[in-house]
C-alpha positions, 0 to 999 in steps of 0.5 A, a space after each residue: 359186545 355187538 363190536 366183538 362179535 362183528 370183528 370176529 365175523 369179519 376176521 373169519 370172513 377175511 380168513 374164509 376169502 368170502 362170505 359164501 365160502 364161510 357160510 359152506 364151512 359152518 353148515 355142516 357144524 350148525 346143521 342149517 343152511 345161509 347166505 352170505 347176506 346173513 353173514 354181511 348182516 352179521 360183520 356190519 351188525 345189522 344182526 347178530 348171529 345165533 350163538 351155536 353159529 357164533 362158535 362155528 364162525 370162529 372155529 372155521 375162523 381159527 378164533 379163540 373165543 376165550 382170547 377175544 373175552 378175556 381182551 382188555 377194552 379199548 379206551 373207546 369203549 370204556 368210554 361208550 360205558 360211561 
């Protein structure tokens, strides 16, 4: 779960050009303030965002969550499992 939720930050990132950029986009949505050093700490997995911030993240980023859950996991990960 840590893995998908860094690569839809670093994708909404990517998207957003910098960090900065995205955290101004999803304020507004989740009505409190960050950096752009919570959200490196969230695409590296240093920490996890809060959930209602997790959904602004994609929306800004033009992801659909329901597309990254429903994702087959990798080989690799399915090995992590065992």
């Amino acid at each position: 779960m840590a893995t998908m939720i860094q690569e839809i930050v670093g994708q909404a990132r990517s998207r957003a050009g910098k960090g900065t950029v995205l955290v101004r986009q999803i304020e507004p949505l989740v009505g409190r303030r960050y950096h752009d050093a919570n959200v490196s700490a969230w695409a590296t997995g240093r920490s996890v965002p809060p959930a209602d911030v997790l959904l602004a993240i994609a929306k800004v980023g033009g992801i659909s969550l329901e597309e990254w859950l429903m994702r087959k996991p990798s080989l690799e990960a399915r090995l992590q499992l065992m």
